[in-house]
N, C-alpha and C positions, 0 to 999 in steps of 0.2 A: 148387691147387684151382680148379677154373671156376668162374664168377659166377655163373654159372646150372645152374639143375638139371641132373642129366644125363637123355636119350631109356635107358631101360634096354630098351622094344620098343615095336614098334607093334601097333595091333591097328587095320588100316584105316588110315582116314586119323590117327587118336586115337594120338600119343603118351603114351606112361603112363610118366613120368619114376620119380628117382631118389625125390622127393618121396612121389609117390602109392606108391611101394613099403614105403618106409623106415613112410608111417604105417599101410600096414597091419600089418606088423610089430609096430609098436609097440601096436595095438589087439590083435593077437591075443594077444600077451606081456603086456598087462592084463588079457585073456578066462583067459589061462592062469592068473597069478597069483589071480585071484577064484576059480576053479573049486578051485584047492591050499587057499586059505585058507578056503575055507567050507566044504567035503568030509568032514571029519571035524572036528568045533567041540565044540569041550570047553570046562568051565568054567575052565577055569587053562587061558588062551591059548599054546599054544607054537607056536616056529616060523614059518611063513606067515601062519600066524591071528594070531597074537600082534601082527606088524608091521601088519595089516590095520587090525587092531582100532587100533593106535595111529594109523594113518593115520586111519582112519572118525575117529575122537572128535578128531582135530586140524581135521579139515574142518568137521565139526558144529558144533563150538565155536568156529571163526573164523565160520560163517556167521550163527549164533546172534547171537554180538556186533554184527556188521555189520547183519541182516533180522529180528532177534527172534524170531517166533512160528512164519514161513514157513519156517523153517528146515531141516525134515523133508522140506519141496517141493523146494528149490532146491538142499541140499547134495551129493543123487547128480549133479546136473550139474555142478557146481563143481569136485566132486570130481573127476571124469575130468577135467575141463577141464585141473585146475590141475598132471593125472599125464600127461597127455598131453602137454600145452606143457611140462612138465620135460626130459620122457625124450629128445620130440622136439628140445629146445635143447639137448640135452649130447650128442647124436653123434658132436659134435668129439670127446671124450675117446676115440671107441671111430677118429679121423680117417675120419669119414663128413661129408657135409655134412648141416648141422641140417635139418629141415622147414618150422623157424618165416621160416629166412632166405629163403623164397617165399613171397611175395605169393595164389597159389594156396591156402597153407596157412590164414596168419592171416586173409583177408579174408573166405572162407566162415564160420569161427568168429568173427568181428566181426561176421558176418551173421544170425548164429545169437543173437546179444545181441542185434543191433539189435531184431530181434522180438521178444523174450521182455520190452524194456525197452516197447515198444511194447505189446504187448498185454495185459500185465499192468496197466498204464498205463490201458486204455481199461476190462478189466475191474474194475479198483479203481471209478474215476470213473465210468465210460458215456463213450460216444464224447463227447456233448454236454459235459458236463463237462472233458474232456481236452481238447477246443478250446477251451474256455472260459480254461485254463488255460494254454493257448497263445500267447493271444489278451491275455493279461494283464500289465500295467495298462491296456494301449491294443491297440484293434482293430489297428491299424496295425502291431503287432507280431506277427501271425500268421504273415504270411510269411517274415519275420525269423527267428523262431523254427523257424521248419521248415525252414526253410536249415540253420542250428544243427546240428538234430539231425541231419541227413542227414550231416552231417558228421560226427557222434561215431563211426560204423563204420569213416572210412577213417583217421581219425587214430589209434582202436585198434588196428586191423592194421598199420597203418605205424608206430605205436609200438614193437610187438615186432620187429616185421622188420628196423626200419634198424638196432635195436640186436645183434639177433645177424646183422644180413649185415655190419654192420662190425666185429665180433669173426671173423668169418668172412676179411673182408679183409686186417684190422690181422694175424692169426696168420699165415695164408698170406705177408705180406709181410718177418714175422720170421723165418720157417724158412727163406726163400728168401735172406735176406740174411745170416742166419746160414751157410746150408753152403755159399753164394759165400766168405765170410770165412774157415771154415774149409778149403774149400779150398786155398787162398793158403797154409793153414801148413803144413798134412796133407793126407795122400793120403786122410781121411775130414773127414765131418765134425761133428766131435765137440763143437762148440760147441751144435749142438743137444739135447745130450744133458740137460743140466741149464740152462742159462740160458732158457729159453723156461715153466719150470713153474707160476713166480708169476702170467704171462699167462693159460698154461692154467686154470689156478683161478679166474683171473676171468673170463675169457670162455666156460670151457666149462663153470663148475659154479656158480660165483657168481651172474651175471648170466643165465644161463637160468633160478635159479629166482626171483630177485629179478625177473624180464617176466613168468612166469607168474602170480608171486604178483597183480604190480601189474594184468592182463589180469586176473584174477577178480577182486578186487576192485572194481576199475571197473566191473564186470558188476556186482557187488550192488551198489555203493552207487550204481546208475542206476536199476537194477531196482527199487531199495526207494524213491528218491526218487521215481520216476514213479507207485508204489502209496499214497506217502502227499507228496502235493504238501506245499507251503511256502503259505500264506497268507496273502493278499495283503491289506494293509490296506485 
């Protein structure tokens, strides 16, 4: 598997990689899913609905505990967030390369937080208040502080990334060194057939949804602390 995404065409000079394909895919395969599960909605959920409905009320009630009261606001984003950065980090299962292991993928949705932590931030407090709190205990920590935060977007997207572009790595460098191996005994090679699964599980189902979980959460518990600062003695 290459390091980097693959050119799937161009359009001009605008390459439109394996990346920007795979998430629209996966955005229209959520459009599709929504459309089956709420199409025909009966009271005793079955089928599509049924799964929906247990997704809706597991996202609500993680957002709830995390945001409390905003929870009806912020849980439709969370939600796709945390169905998107899934689907998109387990593409290894289906031997695709993930989305999340591009930098193009995670950094616009780090970017997408960064705002939402910011302006929710300034609409809680008013702008004046938000620098105030910036600014706090000591004037002198203003810019200090806004270094900070400038930072908390590239450390989020580089947090998901390096962990699935090194799941990405670590698997590619087992199957390669498994069917060298197998080689050497057999005309196939059958060592990849079962010793590679336990990895599979963790890098391709495990740890995709354990980054997206930890990428939304970081989103609310930033979102909600920038809407109800901590108080300064």
């Amino acid at each position: 598997m290459e390091l980097g995404p693959r050119v799937i065409f161009s359009i001009g000079p605008v390459d439109v990689t394996e990346t920007v394909c795979f998430g629209w895919i996966i955005s229209i395969c959520i459009l599709i899913f929504a459309y089956f599960a709420t199409r025909r909605m009966t009271q005793v959920p079955r089928g599509a609905q049924g799964v929906g409905e247990l997704l809706v009320g597991f996202v609500y009630n993680m957002v709830k505990d995390v945001m409390g009261d905003v929870s009806e606001k912020f849980a439709p984003y969370i939600g796709t967030l945390i169905v998107f950065l899934g689907m998109g980090s387990m593409l290894g299962l289906l031997e695709l390369r993930p989305i999340t292991a591009d930098l193009n993928c995670t950094a616009p949705l780090a970017l997408v937080t960064f705002i939402l932590i910011h302006y929710n931030a300034v609409k809680a407090q008013t702008a004046v208040g938000y620098i105030k709190e910036l600014s706090s205990p000591y004037a002198f920590m203003l810019p200090l502080n806004i270094i900070s935060e400038s930072m908390f977007p590239v450390t989020l997207a580089c947090r998901i990334f390096g962990n699935i572009l090194a799941g990405v790595i670590i698997m590619s460098l087992v199957y390669s060194g498994l069917k060298t191996l197998s080689l050497i005994l057999a005309p196939v090679p059958f060592l990849q057939i079962a010793i590679p699964l336990p990895l599979n599980f963790w890098f391709d189902m495990f740890e995709p949804i354990l980054q997206a979980y930890i990428f939304c959460m970081l989103t609310m518990v930033f979102i909600d602390n920038g809407r109800h600062p901590v108080e300064s003695d």
